[in-house]
C-alpha positions in Angstrom: 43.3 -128.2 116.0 42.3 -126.0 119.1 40.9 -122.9 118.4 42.7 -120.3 120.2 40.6 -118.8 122.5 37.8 -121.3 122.5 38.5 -122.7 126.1 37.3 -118.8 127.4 34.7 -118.8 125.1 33.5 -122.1 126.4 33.8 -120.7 130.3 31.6 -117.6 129.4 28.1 -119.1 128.9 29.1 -121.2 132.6 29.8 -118.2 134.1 26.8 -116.5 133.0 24.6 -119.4 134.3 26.0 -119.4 137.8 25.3 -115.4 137.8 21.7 -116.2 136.9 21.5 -118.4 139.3 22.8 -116.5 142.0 20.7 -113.6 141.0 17.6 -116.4 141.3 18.9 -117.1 144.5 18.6 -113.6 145.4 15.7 -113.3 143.9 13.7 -115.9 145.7 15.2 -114.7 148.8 14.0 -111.4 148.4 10.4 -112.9 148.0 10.9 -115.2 151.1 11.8 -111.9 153.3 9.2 -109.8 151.5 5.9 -112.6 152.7 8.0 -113.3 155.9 7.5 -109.3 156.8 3.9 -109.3 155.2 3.2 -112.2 157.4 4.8 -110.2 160.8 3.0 -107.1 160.2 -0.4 -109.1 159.6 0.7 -111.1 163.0 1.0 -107.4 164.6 -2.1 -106.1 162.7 -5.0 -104.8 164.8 -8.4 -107.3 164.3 -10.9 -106.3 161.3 -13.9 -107.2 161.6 -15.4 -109.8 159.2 -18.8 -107.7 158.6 -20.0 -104.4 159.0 -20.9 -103.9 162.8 -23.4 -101.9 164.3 -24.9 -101.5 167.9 -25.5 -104.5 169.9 -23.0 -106.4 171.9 -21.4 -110.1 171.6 -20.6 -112.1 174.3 -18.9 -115.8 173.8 -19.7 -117.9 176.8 -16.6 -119.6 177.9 -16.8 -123.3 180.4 -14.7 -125.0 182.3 -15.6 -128.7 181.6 -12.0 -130.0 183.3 -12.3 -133.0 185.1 -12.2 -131.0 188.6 -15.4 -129.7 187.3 -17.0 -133.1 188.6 -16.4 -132.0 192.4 -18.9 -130.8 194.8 -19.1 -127.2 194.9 -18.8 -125.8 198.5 -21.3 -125.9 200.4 -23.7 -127.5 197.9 -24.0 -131.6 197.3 -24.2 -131.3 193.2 -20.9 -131.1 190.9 -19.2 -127.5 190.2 -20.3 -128.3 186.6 -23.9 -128.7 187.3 -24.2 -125.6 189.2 -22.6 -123.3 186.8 -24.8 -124.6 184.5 -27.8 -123.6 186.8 -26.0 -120.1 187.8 -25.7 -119.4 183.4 -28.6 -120.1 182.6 -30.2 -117.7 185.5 -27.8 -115.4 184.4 -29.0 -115.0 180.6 -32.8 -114.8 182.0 -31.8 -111.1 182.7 -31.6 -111.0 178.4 -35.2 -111.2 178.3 -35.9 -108.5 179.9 -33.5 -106.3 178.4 -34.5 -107.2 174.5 -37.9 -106.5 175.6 -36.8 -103.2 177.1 -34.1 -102.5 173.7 -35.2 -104.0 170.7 -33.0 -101.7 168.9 -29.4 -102.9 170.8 -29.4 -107.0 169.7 -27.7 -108.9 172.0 -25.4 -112.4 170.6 -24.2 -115.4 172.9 -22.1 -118.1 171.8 -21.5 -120.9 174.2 -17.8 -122.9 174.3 -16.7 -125.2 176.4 -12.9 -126.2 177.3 -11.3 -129.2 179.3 -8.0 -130.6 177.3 -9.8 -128.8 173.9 -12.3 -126.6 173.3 -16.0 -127.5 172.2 -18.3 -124.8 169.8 -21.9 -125.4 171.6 -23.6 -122.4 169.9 -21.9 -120.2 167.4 -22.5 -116.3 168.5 -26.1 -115.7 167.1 -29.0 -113.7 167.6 -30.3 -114.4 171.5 -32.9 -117.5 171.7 -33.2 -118.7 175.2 -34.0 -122.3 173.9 -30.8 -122.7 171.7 -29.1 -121.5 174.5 -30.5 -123.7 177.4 -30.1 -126.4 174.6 -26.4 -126.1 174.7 -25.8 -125.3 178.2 -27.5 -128.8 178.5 -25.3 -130.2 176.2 -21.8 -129.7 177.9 -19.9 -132.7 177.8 -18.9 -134.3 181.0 -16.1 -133.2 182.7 -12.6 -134.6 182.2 -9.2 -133.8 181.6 -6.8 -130.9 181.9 -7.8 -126.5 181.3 -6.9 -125.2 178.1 -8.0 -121.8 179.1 -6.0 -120.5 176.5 -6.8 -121.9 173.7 -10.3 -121.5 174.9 -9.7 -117.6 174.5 -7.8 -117.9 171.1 -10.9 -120.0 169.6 -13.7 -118.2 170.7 -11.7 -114.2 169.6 -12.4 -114.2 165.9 -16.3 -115.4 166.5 -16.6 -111.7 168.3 -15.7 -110.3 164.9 -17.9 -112.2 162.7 -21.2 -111.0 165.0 -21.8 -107.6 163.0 -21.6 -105.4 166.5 -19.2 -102.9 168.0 -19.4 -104.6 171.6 -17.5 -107.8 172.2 -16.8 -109.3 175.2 -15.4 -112.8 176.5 -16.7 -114.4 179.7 -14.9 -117.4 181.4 -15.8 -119.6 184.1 -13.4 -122.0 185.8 -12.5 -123.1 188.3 -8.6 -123.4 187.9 -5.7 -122.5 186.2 -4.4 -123.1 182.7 -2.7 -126.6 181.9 -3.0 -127.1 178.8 -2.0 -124.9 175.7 -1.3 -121.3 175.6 -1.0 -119.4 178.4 -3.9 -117.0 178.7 -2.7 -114.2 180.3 -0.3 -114.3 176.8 -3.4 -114.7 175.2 -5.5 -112.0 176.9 -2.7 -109.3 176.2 -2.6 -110.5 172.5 -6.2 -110.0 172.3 -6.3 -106.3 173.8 -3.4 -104.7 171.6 -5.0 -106.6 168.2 -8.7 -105.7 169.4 -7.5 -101.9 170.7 -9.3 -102.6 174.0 -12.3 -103.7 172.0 -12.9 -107.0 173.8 -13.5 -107.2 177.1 -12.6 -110.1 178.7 -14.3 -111.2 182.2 -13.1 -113.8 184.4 -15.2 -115.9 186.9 -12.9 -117.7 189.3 -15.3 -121.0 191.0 -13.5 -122.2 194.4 -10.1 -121.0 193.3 -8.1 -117.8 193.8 -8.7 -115.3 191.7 -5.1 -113.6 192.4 -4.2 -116.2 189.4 -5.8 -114.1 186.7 -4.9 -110.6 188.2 -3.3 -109.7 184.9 -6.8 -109.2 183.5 -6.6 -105.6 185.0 -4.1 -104.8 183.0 -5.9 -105.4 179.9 -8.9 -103.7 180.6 -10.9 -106.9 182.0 -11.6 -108.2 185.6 -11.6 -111.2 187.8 -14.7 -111.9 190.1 -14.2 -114.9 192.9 -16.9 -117.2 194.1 -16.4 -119.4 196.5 -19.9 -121.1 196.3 -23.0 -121.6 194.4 -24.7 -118.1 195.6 -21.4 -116.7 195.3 -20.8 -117.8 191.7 -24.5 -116.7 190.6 -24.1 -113.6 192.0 -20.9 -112.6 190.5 -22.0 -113.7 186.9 -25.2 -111.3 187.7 -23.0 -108.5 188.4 -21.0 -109.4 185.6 -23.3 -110.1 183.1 -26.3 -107.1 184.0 -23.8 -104.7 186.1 -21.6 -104.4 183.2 -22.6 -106.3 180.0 -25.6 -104.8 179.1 -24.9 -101.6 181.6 -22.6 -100.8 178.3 -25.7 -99.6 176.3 -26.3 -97.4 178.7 -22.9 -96.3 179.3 -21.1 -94.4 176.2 -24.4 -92.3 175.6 -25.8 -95.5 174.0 -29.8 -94.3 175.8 -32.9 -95.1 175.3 -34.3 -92.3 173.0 -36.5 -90.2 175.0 -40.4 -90.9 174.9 -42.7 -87.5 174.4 
């Protein structure tokens, strides 16, 4: 016999389940949205920096090693490739000078190179002429396409690992981007997240430098060389005009000798 009733009574506990189980559903949805916005406002975040900083200034060496690289600059018989290798390493000479002059302002070089990917050479460390000539000798050969991007993206967070307020990137190529992210995307990316903080310096080697105009609306700038001497003397005004200018600049003197 059927006891009245008992047919609701069964139905209850069922339709309690599938209200716990929509309230789950809610539930996990409502975590899902929660680490989706976390994860958007850490995307929009501006950069922190991994260590306490101080005075000094980081600059991460960026290389074209595409496989156009392997032409003959104008109006020289060697490769592009050999000759900004020759026109970087005269270029970071000047460091010497300047450490001798401001022990107190360290100076930090890291040296990448790009081509379809982008190479490491020397983590941003402490200046030492013969790591650096080291990796500058160990570029790879050139070959395939110009992940300029990328090359930017990579090199970034290295800046904020180097313990000082002054960061800067510095690329050399000789083309435009065909590989990866696009770095005029990338270069606007970096200046909202890094509030102007990173300066970003293009060296355009035989090519226009109209292509990368867009750095002057982030704060950075685009120097053409046509040639060797060209591409030497840009990197010069580049590297001691403004680079190491900055410890002047900003009331960052030398402290006055009596």
């Amino acid at each position: 016999m059927q006891i009245p009733g008992s047919g609701g009574a069964r139905r209850l506990p069922v339709l309690a389940l599938i209200a716990l189980v929509a309230m789950g559903g809610c539930e996990v949805r409502s975590r899902s949205d929660r680490a989706e916005r976390r994860r958007a406002d850490k995307a929009e975040a501006p950069y922190q920096a991994d260590v306490e900083e101080g005075l000094g200034a980081a600059v991460a060496i960026l290389i074209d090693t595409s496989g156009s690289m392997r032409d003959d600059a104008p109006g020289d018989g060697r490769p592009k490739h050999v000759v900004a290798r020759q026109a970087l390493e005269q270029m970071l000479d000047a460091t010497d000078a300047f450490v001798a002059k401001r022990p107190d302002f360290p100076i930090k070089i890291g040296v990448y190179s790009f081509s379809s990917d982008v190479h490491e050479l020397l983590p941003i460390q402490t200046y030492d002429r013969q790591r650096i000539r080291a990796a500058l000798a160990s570029l790879p050969r050139p070959g395939g396409g110009t992940a300029i991007g990328d090359a930017m993206r990579d090199a970034r967070p290295a800046l904020y690992r180097a313990g000082v307020f002054r960061k800067h990137l510095l690329v050399v190529t000789d083309g435009e981007n065909t590989r990866g992210r696009d770095p005029e995307t990338v270069a606007r990316d970096i200046f909202t997240k890094s509030e102007g903080a990173v300066q970003i310096y293009f060296v355009a080697f035989d090519t226009s430098p109209a292509k990368f105009a867009f750095l002057k609306d982030v704060g950075g700038d685009v120097v053409g060389a046509g040639t060797g001497p060209e591409l030497r003397t840009a990197l010069d005004g580049i590297y001691q005009g403004k680079i190491l200018a900055e410890a002047v600049d900003a009331g960052e003197k030398e402290p006055v000798k009596k």
